[in-house]
C-alpha positions, 0 to 999 in steps of 0.5 A, a space after each residue: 494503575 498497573 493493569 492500565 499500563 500493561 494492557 493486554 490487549 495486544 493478546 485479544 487483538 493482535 490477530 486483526 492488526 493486520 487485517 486492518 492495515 490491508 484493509 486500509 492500504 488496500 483501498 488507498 491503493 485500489 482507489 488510486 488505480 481506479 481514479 487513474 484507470 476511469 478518471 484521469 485516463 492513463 493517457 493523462 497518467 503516462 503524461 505525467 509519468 513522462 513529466 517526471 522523466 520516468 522511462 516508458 510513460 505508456 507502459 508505465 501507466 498500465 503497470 502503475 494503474 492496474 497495479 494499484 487496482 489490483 493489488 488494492 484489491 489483492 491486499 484487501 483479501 490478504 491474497 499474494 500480501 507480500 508481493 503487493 506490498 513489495 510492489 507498493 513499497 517501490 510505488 511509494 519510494 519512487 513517489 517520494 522521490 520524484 514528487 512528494 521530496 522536494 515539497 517539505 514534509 505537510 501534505 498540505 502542499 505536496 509534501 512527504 507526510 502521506 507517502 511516508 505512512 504508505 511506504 510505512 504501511 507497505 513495509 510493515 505488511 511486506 514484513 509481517 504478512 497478511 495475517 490470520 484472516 487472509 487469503 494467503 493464510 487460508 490457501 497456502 497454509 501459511 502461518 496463521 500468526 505471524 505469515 
């Protein structure tokens, strides 16, 4: 009973942790900002920006959409990890706060519960970094342990 309650599995597998959390918040991200970019049209998105009374509409769109695509794509590779997910905690914060905080926690009717695991997933990464299996580890000779 013992062994089965201290798994030592965090010693094999500590090093991917990372990995899959950039690898899941990553296409989260990268998915929104296409579906902005090619979908809705950012027209649309700086409507609804301008809906939320968020400053500079236009602007804002550009910054959000490609934003997310990019950084999406970023966090996948592990490449400038720690200013993707700086940027994605203030997507998340600003989320919450004008659309997701009034509607109760369920996702189900607009509510918190995702924004809250994207926010957790921003700060865990912008914490602990991209991980031994990134780009930021293998170019800029980062601590392949713990970033």
């Amino acid at each position: 009973m013992n062994k089965l309650l201290l798994c030592k599995c965090s010693d094999t597998w500590r090093d991917w942790a990372p990995l899959v959390l950039r690898v899941a918040l990553g296409s989260v991200f990268a998915w929104h900002g296409y579906d902005k970019i090619f979908t809705t049209g950012l027209p649309g998105v700086s409507g609804f920006l301008g809906s939320l009374g968020i400053p500079l509409p236009e602007v804002m769109a550009y910054i959000l959409a490609y934003g997310e695509l990019i950084g999406g794509i970023f966090l996948i590779a592990g490449f400038l990890t720690h200013w993707v997910a700086k940027f994605d905690v203030i997507v998340a914060v600003v989320a919450f706060s004008t659309v997701h905080m009034s509607k109760g926690f369920s996702v189900a009717g607009g509510g918190y519960e995702y924004i809250m695991l994207i926010f957790a997933a921003a700060v865990s990464l912008l914490i602990t970094g991209a991980g031994k299996y990134s780009l930021d580890a293998m170019w800029f000779n980062k601590n392949k342990d713990s970033n």
